[in-house]
Steps between C-alpha positions, in 0.01 A plus 500: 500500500543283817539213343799642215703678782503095717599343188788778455582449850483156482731467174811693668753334530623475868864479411509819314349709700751377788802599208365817449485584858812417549624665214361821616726513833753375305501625162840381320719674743442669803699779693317538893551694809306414788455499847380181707328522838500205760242562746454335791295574848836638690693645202535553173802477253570688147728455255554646167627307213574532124411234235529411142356214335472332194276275307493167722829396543698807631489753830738686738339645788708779706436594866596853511411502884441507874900528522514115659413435141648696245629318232360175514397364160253240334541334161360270339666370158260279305444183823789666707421694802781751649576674800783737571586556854735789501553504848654146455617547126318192420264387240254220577313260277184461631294161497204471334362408879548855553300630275171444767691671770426856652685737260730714732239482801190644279205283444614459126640209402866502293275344254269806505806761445727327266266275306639179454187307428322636199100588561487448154632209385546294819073458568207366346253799472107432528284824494245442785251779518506898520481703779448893647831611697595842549193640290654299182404216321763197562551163307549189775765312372603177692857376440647141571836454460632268240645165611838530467508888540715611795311751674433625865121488502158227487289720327459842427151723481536819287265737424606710188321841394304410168581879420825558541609160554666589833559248794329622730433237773716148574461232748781242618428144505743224666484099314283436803232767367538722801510940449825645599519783332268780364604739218352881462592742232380851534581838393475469128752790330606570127896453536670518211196454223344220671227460801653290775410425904754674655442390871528106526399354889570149582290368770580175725225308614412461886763755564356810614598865442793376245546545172768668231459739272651560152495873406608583162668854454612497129480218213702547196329209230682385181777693542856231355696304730732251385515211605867536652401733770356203640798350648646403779757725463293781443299422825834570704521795360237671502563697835 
């Protein structure tokens, strides 16, 4: 029996696993509201946002608040990143050196939120080992990025629930091989028809007592968006 359940193991393939993953936090659309906490050892920071997504190429993320904030939009459009600033009634292009910087002061990267870089298609995937975290049984999937692939990160650790296929655990490498970041998912919740984490911490390495959480209130999956509602027109007007 030992020996049939390696050689299963062993004939995964590391890529799909990662695509089904994905898919579950994606599904073909997705409809979110959630809150995200920045912590830090003097303060700490919430803001609640809305978000819809879609396949790869398409999200709008809305900041609904602290007050300072209201109404500042995220999209991304295929290998465009957005941002409306309606304080300044300006839209700004961002630069794909952006996408490694802190997204609005959390410890998530605009990478992390919008998803320009795909986890899917932009690495090599090489299934490493299994491991116990949180009681389950995880897959350890290394991935490298490919050569030419535009992304923010050296390497990435996952370790994906061989039940469920969740992501449950993540860790950060820079091109130098150095941790910067560690990924947690907890709080697994049916939302609607399908088991997801629903409290996402990211970690910083050698910075104590910080970290941000992702708190998910309500997922709508699969539900139809056109593609027209992601627009930049439709990102200055969503308020």
């Amino acid at each position: 029996m030992i020996s049939c359940i390696s050689q299963y193991v062993s004939a995964q393939d590391a890529k799909d696993i990662v695509k089904q993953a994905d898919n579950r936090m994606r599904g073909n659309t997705s409809q979110s509201e959630m809150i995200i906490k920045t912590m830090r050892a003097t303060w700490t920071r919430e803001m609640s946002l809305k978000a819809w997504m879609k396949g790869n190429d398409f999200a709008i993320i809305l900041i609904l608040s602290p007050v300072k904030d209201k109404g500042i939009v995220f999209l991304k459009r295929k290998k465009e990143v957005w941002n409306w600033l309606p304080t300044l009634e300006r839209s700004i292009k961002l630069p794909p050196s952006m996408m490694s910087q802190s997204w609005m002061g959390t410890d998530f990267t605009n990478d992390d939120l919008v998803k320009e870089s795909s986890v899917v298609e932009d690495y090599e995937h090489t299934l490493i080992g299994d491991t116990l975290f949180q009681k389950r049984s995880c897959y350890i999937i290394q991935m490298i990025p490919k050569q030419d692939a535009a992304v923010v990160w050296g390497k990435l650790i996952v370790f994906i629930d061989k039940k469920d296929l969740l992501e449950l655990h993540c860790r950060f490498y820079d091109e130098e091989g150095e941790l910067i970041n560690t990924m947690n998912a907890y709080d697994i919740t049916e939302m609607d028809g399908r088991l997801i984490p629903t409290r996402i911490e990211m970690i910083p390495s050698g910075k104590n007592n910080q970290k941000t959480e992702i708190i998910y209130k309500k997922v709508l999956f699969n539900r139809p968006i056109d593609d027209s509602f992601f627009t930049l027109d439709k990102m200055r007007s969503l308020n």
